[in-house]
ROSEGU-541050 format. One record per residue: residue in three letters; y, z, x of N, C-alpha, C in turn. Coordinates in steps of 0.02 Angstrom, whole numbers, plus 50000, padded with zeros to 5 digits. Atoms other than C-alpha are relative to their C-alpha. Layout:
REM residues N
ALAYZXYZXYZX/...
END
This chain:
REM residues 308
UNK500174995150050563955548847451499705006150035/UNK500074998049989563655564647498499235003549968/UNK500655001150035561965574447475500185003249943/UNK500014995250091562595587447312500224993749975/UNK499735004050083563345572547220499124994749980/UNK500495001150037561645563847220499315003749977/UNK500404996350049560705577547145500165002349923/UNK499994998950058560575577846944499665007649965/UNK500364993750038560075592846838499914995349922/UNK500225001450081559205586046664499825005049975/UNK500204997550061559065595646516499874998449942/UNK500135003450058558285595446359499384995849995/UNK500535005950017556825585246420499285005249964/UNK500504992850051555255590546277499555000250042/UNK500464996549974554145601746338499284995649989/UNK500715002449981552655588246296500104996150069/UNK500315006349927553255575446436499865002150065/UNK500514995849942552305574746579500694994550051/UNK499555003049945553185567046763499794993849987/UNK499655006150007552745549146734500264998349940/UNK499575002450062553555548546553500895002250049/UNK499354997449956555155556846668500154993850044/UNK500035006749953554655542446798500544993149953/UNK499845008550050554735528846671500714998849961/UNK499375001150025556275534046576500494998050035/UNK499305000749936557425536046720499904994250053/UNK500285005549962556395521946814500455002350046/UNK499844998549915556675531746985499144999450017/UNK500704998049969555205536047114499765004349983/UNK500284994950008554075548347099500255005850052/UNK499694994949949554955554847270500595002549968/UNK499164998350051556705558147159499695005049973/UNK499644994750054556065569147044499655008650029/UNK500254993050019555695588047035499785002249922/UNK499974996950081554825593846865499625007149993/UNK500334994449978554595611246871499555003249914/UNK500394998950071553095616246728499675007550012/UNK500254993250019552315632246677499155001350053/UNK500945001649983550355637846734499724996149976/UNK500445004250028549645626946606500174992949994/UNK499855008949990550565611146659500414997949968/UNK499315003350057551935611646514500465001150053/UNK499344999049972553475606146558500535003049992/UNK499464993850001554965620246581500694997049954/UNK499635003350041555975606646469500874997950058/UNK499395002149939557255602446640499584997050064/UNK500245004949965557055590446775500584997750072/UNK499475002149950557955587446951499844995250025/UNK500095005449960558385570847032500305002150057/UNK499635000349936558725568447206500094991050008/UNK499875005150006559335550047199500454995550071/UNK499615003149941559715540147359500294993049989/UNK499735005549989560415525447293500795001349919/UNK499434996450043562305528447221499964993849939/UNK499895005950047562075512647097499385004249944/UNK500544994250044560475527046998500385003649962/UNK499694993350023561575539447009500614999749934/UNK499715002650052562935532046901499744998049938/UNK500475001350052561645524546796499885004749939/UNK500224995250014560925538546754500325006949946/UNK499514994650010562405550246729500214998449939/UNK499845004550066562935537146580499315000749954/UNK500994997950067561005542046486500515007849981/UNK499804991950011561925559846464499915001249939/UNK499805000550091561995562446263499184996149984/UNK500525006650010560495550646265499385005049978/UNK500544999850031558725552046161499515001550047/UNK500584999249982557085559546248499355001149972/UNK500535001650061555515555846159499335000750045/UNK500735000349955553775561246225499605002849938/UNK500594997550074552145562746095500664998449959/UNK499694998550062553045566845938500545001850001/UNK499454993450017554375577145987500534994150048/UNK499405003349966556245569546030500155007750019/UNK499524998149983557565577846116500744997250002/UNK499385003149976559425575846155500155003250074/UNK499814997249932559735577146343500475000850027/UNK499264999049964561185582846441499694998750069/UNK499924997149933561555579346641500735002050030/UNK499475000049974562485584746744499935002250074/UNK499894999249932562905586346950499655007850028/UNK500404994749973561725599047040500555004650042/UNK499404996349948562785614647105499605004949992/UNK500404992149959561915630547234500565004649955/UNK499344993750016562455646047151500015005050051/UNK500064995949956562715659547246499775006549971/UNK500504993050065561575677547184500585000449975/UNK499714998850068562235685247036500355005550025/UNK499684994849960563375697947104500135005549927/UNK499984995850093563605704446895499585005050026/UNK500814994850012561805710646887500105004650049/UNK500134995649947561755716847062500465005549981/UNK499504996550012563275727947027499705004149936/UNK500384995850033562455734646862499555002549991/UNK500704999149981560855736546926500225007350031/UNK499604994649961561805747547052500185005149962/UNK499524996050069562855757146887499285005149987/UNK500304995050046561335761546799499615004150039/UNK500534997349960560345767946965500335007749998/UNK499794993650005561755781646960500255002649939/UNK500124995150037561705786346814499465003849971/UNK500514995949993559965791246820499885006850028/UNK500194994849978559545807646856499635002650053/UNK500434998549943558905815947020499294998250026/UNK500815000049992557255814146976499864990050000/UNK500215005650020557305796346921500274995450060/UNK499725002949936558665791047075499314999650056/UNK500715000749978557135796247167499624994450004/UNK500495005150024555865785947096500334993750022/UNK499595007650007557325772347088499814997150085/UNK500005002549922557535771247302499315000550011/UNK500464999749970555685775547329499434991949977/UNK500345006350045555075757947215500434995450048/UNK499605005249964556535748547331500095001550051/UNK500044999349933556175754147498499874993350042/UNK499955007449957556425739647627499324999650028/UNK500665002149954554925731947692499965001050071/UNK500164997649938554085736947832499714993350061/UNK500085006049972553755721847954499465001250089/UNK500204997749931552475721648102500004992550045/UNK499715005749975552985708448234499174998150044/UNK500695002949971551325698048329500294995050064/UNK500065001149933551085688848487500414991349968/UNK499665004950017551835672948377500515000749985/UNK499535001350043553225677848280500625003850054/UNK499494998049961554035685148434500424994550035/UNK499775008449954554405665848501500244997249929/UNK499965002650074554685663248310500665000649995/UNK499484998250023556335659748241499964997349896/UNK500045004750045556905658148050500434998249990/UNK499525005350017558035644347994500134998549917/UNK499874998750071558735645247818500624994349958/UNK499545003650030559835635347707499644993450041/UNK500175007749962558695618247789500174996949926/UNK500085005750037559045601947692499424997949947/UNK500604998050022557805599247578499554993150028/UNK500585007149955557415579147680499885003850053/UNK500234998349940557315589447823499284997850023/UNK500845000349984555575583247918499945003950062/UNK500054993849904554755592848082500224995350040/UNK499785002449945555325578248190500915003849996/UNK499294997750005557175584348159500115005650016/UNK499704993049961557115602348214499634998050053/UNK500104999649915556185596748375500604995950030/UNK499505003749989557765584848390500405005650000/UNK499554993450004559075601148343499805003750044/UNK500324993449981557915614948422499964996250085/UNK500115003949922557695602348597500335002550045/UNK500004996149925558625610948713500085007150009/UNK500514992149984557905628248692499605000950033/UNK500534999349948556435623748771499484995649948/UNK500465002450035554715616248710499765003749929/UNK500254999850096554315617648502499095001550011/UNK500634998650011552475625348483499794996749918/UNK500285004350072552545621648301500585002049966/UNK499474998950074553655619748139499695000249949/UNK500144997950071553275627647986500514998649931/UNK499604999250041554075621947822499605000349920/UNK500404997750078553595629847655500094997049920/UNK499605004850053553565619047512499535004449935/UNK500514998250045553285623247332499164997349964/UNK500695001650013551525624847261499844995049934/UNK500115006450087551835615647067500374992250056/UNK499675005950014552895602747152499934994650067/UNK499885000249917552845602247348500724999150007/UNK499484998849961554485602347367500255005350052/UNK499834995249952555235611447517500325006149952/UNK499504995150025556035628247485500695002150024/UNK499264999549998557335625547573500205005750090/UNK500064996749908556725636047762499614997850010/UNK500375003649971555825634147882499835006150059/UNK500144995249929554975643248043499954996750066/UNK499975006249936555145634348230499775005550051/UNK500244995649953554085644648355499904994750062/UNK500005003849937554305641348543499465003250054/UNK500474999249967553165640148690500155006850037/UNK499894993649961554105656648784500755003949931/UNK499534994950048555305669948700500744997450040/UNK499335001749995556685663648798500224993649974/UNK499685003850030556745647148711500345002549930/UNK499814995750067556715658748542500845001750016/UNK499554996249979558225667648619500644993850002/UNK499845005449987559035650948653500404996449926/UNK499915004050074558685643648481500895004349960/UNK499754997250049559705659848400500724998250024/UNK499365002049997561265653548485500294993249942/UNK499735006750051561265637948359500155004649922/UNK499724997450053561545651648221500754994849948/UNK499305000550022563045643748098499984992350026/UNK499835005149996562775626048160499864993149957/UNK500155005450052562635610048056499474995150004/UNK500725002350000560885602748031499994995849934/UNK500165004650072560615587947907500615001249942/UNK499585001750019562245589747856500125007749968/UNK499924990950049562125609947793500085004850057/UNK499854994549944562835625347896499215005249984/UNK500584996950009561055632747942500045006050021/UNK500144993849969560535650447983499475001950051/UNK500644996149982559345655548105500155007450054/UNK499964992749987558925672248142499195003450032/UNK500634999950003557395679948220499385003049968/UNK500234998350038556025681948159499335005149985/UNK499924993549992555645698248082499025002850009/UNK500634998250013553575697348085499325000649914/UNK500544997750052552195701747940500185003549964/UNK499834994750055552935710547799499115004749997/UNK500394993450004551825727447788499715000749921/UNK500054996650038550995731847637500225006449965/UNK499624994550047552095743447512499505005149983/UNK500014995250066551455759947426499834998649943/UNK499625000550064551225754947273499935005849934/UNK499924995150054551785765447107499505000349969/UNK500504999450043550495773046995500204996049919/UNK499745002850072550405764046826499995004849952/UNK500224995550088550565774046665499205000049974/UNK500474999450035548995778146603500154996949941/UNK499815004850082548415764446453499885006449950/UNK500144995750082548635772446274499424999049988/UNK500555000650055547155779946199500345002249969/UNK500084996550087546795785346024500244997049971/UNK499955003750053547335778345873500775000950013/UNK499355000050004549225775645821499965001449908/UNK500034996650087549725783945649499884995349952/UNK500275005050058549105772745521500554998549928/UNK499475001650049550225763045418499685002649913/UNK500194999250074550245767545207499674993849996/UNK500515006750039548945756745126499924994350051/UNK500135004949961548535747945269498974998450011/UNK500505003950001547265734845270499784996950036/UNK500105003949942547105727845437500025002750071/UNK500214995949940546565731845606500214995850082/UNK499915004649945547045724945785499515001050055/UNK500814998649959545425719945919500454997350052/UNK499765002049924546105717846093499485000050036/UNK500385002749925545365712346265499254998849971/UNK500345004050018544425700346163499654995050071/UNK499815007049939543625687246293500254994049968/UNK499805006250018544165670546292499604996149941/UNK500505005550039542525663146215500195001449900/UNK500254995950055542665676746049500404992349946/UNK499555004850038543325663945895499815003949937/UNK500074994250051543565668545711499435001249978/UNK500544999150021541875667645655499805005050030/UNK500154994549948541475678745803500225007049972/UNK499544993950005542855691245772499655002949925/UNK500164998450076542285692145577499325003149992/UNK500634997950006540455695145620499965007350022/UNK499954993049982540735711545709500365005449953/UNK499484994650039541665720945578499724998849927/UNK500065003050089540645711845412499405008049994/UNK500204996050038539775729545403500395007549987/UNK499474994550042541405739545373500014998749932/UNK499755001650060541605729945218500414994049972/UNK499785004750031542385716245116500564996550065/UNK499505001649951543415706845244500294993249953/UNK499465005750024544925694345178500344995150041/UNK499965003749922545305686745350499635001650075/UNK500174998249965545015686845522500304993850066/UNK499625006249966546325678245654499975003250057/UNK499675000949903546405674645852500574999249994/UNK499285003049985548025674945913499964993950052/UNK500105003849955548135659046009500844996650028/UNK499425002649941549505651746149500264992749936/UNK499885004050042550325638646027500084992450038/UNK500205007949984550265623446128499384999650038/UNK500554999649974548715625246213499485001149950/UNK500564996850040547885634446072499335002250013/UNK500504995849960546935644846183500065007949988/UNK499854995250002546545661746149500555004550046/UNK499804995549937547575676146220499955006149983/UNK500154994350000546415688446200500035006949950/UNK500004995050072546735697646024499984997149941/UNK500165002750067546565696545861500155005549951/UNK499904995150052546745704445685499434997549947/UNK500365000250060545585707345542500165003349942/UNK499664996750065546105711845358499304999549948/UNK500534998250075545015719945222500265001349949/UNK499694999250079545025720745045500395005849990/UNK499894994750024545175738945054500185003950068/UNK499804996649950546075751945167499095005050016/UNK500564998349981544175762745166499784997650060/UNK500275002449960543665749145258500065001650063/UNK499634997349928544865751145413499815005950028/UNK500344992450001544245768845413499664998550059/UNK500505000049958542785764245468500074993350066/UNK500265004449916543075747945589500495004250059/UNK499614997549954544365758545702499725005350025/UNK500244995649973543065770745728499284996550036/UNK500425002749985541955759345784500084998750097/UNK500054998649912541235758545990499894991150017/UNK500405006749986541165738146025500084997950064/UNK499805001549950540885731146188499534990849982/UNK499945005750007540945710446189499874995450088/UNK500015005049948540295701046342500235006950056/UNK499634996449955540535715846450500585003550002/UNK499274998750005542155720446385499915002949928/UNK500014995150057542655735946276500684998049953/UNK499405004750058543605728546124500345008449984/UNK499564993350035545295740546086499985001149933/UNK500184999650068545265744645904500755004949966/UNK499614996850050546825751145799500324996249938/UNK499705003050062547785748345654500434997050021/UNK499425004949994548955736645616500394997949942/UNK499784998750050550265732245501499664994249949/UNK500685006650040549515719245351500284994750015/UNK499815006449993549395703245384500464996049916/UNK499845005750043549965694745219500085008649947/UNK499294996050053551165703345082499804996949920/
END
């Protein structure tokens, strides 16, 4: 079996299960899977196996159509055979389109935001090579086995991801003199763990960019809807809740609500909110109001009404 036929792509799995409900269903290892999840630990609702035993893989492939059930919530899952794409050559191409049909001024702007990095090379990365397209079993004993008659290996670097540790798929192999480096780049194009690898040398310390000015944030108010009854409070802190939000505004006047927006599976603030009064007067006065909350100057405009 080769290594793409035993890698799976799952879909569909619900965003509550965590990796050992993934474990337990598919009863693989914990080394098989990949589950790639958000910042707050939800899962992205997809799941990769790497499966070394071809009697799984079959298994497995026959669950396809099949039920996924974590907490409360089912699914229906699909798999199917893991395949590298190659970039999107579409986009790139209309990315390209719309750069010229921008205008002088904006072409500008366009090449000066996508200027190539600037790279400064060091007393390491000159013995440095990088190696691309690696395996993803690749371990460091295996490029001192490949890389061995260049000369002596100082060290191997391989970068794995931070949610999952998995490799990314390169790697860096720095040698004790620049002529083993020199050495190495002749293995360009040769077959390593079973994949035609690249190495090339390597280019140093990406430079710090320029970076673009941001837009100045909107002040002042925004034209005020007819008969509007409700107001929007931004760069709330985290702690503020509705009681909170309601107390700062109960001497505009009659208030009829007063909602956090919150992250819906977490149900953690994110930082805004709305308040609705009986009476448009009211709004008047809370949007002219100066509040600062924990250090932090609450935004204040209208908004359209909450409830019809």
């Amino acid at each position: 079996m080769t290594e793409t036929s035993s890698k799976l792509v799952i879909k569909g799995i619900p965003f509550e299960a965590t990796a050992d409900d993934v474990l337990k269903y598919f009863k693989i290892d914990a080394s098989e899977l990949t589950l790639p999840t958000w910042n707050s630990g939800r899962c992205k609702g997809v799941a990769f196996l790497e499966l070394a035993n071809v009697a799984d893989v079959a298994r497995i492939r026959n669950m396809d159509s099949a039920i996924f059930k974590a907490g409360e919530n089912e699914r229906k899952i699909s798999i199917a055979d893991f395949e590298e794409r190659p970039p999107n050559q579409k986009k790139r191409k209309n990315k390209n389109r719309r750069r010229k049909n921008n205008n002088d001024d904006n072409v500008e702007e366009a090449k000066e935001s996508t200027t190539k990095p600037v790279y400064e090379e060091s007393a390491e990365s000159v013995r440095e090579v990088y190696v691309s397209n690696v395996s993803f079993k690749a371990e460091e004993a295996d490029f001192h086995e490949h890389f061995k008659s260049c000369g002596e290996i100082e060290s191997v670097t391989i970068p794995k991801l931070y949610a999952s540790g998995r490799p990314k798929g390169f790697a860096f192999v720095r040698f004790k003199t620049k002529e083993g480096k020199s050495k190495a780049l002749e293995l360009n194009e040769t077959t390593f763990k079973e994949r035609t690898i690249g190495v090339r040398a390597n280019k140093g310390r990406a430079q710090p960019q320029k970076q673009r000015e941001r837009p100045a944030r909107k002040t002042g108010l925004s034209e005020k809807p007819k008969n509007c009854t409700t107001i929007y409070v931004g760069n709330l802190p985290w702690s503020t809740d509705e009681a909170a939000l309601e107390k700062l505004f109960e001497k505009c006047g009659k208030i009829e609500s007063a909602r956090i927006v919150r992250q819906s599976w977490t149900k953690k603030s994110r930082g805004f909110g709305y308040v609705e009064f009986a009476d448009t007067a009211s709004v008047d006065k809370a949007v002219k109001l100066s509040l600062t909350v924990e250090e932090r100057e609450l935004r204040l405009d209208f908004a359209e009404q909450l409830t019809q």
